[in-house]
C-alpha positions in Angstrom: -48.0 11.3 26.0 -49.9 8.3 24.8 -51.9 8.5 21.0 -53.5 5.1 19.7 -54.9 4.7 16.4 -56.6 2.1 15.3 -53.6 0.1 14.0 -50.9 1.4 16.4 -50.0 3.1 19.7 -47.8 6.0 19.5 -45.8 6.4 22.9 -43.6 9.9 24.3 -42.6 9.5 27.8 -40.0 12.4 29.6 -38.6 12.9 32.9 -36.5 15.1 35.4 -35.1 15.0 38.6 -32.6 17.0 40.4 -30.9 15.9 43.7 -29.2 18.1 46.0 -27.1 16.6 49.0 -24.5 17.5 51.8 -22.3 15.7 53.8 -20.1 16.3 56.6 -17.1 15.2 57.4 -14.1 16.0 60.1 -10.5 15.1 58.4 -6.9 15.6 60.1 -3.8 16.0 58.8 -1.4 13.5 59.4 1.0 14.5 62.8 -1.0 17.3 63.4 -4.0 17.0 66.3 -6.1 20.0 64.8 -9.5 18.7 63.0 -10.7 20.3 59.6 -14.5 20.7 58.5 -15.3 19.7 55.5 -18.4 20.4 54.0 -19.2 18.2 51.1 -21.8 19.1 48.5 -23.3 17.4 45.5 -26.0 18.4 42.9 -27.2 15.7 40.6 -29.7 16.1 37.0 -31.3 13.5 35.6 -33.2 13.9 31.9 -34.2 10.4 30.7 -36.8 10.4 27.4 -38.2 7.9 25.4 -40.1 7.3 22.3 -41.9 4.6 20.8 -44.1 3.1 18.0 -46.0 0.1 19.0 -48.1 -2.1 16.2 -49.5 -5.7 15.5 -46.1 -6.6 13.7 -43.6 -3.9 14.4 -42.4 -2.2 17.4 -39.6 0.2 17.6 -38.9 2.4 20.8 -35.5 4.8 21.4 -35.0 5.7 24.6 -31.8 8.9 26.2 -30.5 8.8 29.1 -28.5 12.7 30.4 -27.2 12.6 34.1 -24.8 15.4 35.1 -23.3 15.5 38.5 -21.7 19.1 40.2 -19.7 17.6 43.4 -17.8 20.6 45.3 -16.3 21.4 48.9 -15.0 24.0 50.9 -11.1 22.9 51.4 -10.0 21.8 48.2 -11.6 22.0 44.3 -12.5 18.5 43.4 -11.0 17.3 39.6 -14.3 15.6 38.8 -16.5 18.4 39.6 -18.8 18.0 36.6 -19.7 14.5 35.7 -21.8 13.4 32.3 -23.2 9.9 32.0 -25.2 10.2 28.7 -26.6 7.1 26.3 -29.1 6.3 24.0 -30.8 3.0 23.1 -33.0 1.6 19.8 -34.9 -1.1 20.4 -37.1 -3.3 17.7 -39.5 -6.0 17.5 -40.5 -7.2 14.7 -42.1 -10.6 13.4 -40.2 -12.6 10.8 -41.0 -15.0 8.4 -42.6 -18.8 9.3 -44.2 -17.3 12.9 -41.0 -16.2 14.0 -40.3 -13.4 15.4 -37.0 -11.1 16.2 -36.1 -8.3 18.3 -32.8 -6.6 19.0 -31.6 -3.8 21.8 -28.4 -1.7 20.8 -27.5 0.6 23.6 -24.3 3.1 23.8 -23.2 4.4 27.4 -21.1 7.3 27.7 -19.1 8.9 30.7 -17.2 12.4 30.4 -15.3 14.6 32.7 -14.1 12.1 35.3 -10.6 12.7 36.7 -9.6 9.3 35.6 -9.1 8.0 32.0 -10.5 4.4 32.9 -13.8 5.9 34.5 -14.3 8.4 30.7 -15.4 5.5 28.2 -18.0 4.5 26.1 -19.9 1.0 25.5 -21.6 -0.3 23.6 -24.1 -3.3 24.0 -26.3 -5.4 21.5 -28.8 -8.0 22.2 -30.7 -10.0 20.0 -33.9 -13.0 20.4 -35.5 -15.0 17.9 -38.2 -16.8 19.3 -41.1 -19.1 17.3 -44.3 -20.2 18.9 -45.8 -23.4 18.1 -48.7 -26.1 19.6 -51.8 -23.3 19.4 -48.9 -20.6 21.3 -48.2 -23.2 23.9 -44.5 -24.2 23.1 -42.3 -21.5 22.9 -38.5 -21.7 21.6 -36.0 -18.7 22.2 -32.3 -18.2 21.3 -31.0 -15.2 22.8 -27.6 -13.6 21.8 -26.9 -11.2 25.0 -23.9 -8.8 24.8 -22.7 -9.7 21.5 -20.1 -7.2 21.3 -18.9 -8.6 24.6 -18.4 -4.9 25.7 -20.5 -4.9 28.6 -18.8 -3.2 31.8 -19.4 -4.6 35.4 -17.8 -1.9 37.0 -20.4 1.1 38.1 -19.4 4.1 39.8 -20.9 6.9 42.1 -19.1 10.2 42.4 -19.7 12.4 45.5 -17.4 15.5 46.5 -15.8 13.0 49.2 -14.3 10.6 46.5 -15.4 8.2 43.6 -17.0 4.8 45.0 -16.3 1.9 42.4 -18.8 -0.9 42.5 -17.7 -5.1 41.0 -21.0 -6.4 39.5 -20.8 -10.0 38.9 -22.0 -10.5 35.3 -21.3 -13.3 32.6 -19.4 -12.2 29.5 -21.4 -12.2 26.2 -23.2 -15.4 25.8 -26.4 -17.5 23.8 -29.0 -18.9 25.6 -31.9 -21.4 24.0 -35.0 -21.6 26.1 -37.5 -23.7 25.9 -41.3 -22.6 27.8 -44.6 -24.4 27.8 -47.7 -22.6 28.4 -50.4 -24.7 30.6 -53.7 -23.0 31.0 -56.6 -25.1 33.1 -59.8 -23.4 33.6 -61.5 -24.6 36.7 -64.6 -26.9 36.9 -67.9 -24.9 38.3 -68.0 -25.0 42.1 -64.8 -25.5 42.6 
C-alpha cells in the first residue's frame, strides 16, 4: 500500500510465504547391516511487515519479521519440531541542526523453541550515522557507529528434520567508521 500527500509518503508493505520440503535419507544402525528409511519433512512460514512514514525532514519506518518452522520424520519425534524466529526493527532519519543529519536502526532478533539453550536467545542491535553535506552537496562527511551494543551474533542457523546446520559468519565486532565521499558530476560537451 503506498498513499502520498503532498508533504509525505505513507508506506504499508506485507508478505507470506510458506515452504514445504522432503528429504530422504537411508540410515543404519551401528553393527547391524539392515538399512532404515527415513523420511524427513519440513514446513516453513514466513510473515514479514513493514510500515513507514517518509517526509522532507523526517523518516521513520518499523519493520516484523515471524518465521515458524514444523520439522518432523517418521522414525523418531524431533525436539525442535516447532521453531520461532521473530524480530522487530524502528528505523529513523531525521535532519539535525547546522545541515546535519542523523539516523539510527535498533533491531531485536528472537529465537524460541530450539532443543538447545544457546540456539533460544535474543539480540539486540543499534546503529547510528551522522552525516553533514557541504561544497553545494558535493563533500559528504559520515561517522557511523555500527553495532553499538556489540551484541551482534555471527552464528546463523537452519533447522531441517535431519539435524540443525550451524553457520560462522565472519563479521567485525561493534565499531565507528568516518567516511569521507566527493560527488563529481561533468555534463558532456554537445557532440560528444
Amino acid at each position: 500500500y503506498l498513499k502520498e500527500t503532498k508533504s509525505a509518503t505513507w508506506v504499508v508493505k506485507w508478505e507470506g510465504s510458506l515452504r514445504y520440503a522432503e528429504n530422504v535419507n537411508f540410515f543404519s544402525n551401528v553393527g547391524q547391516a539392515d538399512k532404515h528409511r527415513s523420511m524427513n519433512k519440513s514446513l516453513h512460514a514466513a510473515l514479514p511487515f513493514s510500515f513507514g512514514y517518509f517526509s522532507k525532514d523526517f523518516e521513520c519506518s518499523v519493520d516484523g519479521r515471524f518465521a515458524w518452522n514444523h520439522a518432523f520424520n517418521n522414525i523418531t519425534d524431533v525436539a525442535y519440531a516447532d521453531a520461532f524466529d521473530y524480530g522487530a526493527g524502528l528505523r529513523l532519519k531525521k535532519k539535525l541542526f547546522w545541515g546535519i543529519s542523523g539516523s539510527t536502526d535498533f533491531n531485536v532478533y528472537m529465537r524460541s523453541g530450539y532443543s538447545g539453550s544457546d540456539l533460544n536467545k535474543t539480540e539486540y542491535v543499534w546503529d547510528f550515522t551522522l552525516s553533514k553535506t557541504i561544497l553545494k552537496e558535493k563533500l559528504t562527511f559520515r561517522l557511523s557507529a555500527i553495532d553499538v551494543l556489540r551484541n551482534r551474533s555471527s552464528l546463523v542457523y537452519t533447522v531441517n528434520s535431519q539435524g540443525v546446520s550451524e553457520i560462522q559468519k565472519t563479521k567485525m565486532p561493534g565499531y565507528l567508521l568516518l567516511t569521507a565521499m566527493y560527488r563529481i558530476h561533468k555534463t558532456p560537451k554537445k557532440g560528444e
